[in-house]
VOPAGU-2260 file (C-alpha; in pm, 1 decimal, decimal comma):
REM VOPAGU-2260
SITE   aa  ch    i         X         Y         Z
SITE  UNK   A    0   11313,8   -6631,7    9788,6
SITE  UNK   A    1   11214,2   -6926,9    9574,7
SITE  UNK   A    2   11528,6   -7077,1    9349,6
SITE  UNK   A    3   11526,1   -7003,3    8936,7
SITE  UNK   A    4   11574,6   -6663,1    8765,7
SITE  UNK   A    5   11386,6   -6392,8    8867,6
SITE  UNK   A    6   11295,9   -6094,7    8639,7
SITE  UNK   A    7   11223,7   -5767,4    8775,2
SITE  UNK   A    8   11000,1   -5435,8    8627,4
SITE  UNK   A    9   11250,6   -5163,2    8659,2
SITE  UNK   A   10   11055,4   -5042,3    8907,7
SITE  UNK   A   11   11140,0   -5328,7    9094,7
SITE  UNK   A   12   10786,3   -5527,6    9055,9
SITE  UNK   A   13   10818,7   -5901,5    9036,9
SITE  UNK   A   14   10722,4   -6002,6    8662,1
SITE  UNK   A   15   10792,5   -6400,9    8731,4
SITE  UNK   A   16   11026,6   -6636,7    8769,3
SITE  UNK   A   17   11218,9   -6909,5    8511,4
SITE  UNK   A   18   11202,8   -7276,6    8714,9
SITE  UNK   A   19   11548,4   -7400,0    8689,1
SITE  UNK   A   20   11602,0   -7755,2    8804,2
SITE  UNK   A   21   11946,7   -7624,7    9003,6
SITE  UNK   A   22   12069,7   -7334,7    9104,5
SITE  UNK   A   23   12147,4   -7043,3    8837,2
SITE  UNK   A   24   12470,2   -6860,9    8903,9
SITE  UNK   A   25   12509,8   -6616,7    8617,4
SITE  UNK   A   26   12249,2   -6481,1    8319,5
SITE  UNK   A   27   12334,3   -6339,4    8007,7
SITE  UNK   A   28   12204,7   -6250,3    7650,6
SITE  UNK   A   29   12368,9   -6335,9    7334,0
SITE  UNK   A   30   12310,5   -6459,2    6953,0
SITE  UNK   A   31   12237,3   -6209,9    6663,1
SITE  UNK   A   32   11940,2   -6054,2    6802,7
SITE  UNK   A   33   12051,6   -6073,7    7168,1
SITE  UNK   A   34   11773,1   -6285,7    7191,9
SITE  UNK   A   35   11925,5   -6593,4    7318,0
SITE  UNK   A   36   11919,7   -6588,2    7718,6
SITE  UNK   A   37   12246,4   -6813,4    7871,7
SITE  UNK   A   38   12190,1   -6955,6    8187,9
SITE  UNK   A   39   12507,6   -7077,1    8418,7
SITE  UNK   A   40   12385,8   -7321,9    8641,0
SITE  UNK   A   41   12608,1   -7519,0    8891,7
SITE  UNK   A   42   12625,2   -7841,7    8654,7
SITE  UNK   A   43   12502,6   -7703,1    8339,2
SITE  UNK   A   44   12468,7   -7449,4    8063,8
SITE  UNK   A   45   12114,9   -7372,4    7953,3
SITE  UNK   A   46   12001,7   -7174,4    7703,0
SITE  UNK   A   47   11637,4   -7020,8    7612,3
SITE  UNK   A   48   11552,4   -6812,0    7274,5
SITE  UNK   A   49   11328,0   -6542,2    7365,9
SITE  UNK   A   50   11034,8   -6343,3    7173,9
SITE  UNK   A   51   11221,9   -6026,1    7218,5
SITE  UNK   A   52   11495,3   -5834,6    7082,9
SITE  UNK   A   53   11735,2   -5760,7    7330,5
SITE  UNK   A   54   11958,3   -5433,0    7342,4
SITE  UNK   A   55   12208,0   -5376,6    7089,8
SITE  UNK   A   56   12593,8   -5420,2    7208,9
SITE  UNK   A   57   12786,5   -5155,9    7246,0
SITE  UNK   A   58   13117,6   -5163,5    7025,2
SITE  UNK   A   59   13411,7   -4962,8    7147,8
C-alpha cells in the first residue's frame, strides 16, 4: 500500500488516506475534545485538529 495514514470503516472499507511527507509510525488522539490527531513520523511530530469529537477517555 501507498505511504500516509490510512483510515478504515469498521467494516474494513477504505475511507482515504492522510499524505504524509515521511513515513508515520504511531497515531493518536488527544486535546480536550480528543479532537487533536498526533502523528509520529520518523523526523517529526505532526499534529491535525479534526471536525469531530473523538471518544471520551476512560479514567480508572
Amino acid at each position: 500500500m501507498d505511504g500516509g495514514v490510512h483510515c478504515y470503516d469498521p467494516d474494513g472499507t477504505l475511507l482515504g488516506r492522510l499524505l504524509t511527507p515521511e513515513p508515520v509510525a504511531n497515531v493518536a488522539f488527544g486535546g480536550a475534545k480528543n479532537n487533536i490527531m498526533f502523528l509520529a513520523a520518523s523526523t517529526s511530530v505532526y499534529c491535525l485538529m479534526t471536525a469531530v469529537t473523538g471518544a471520551p477517555r476512560i479514567r480508572r
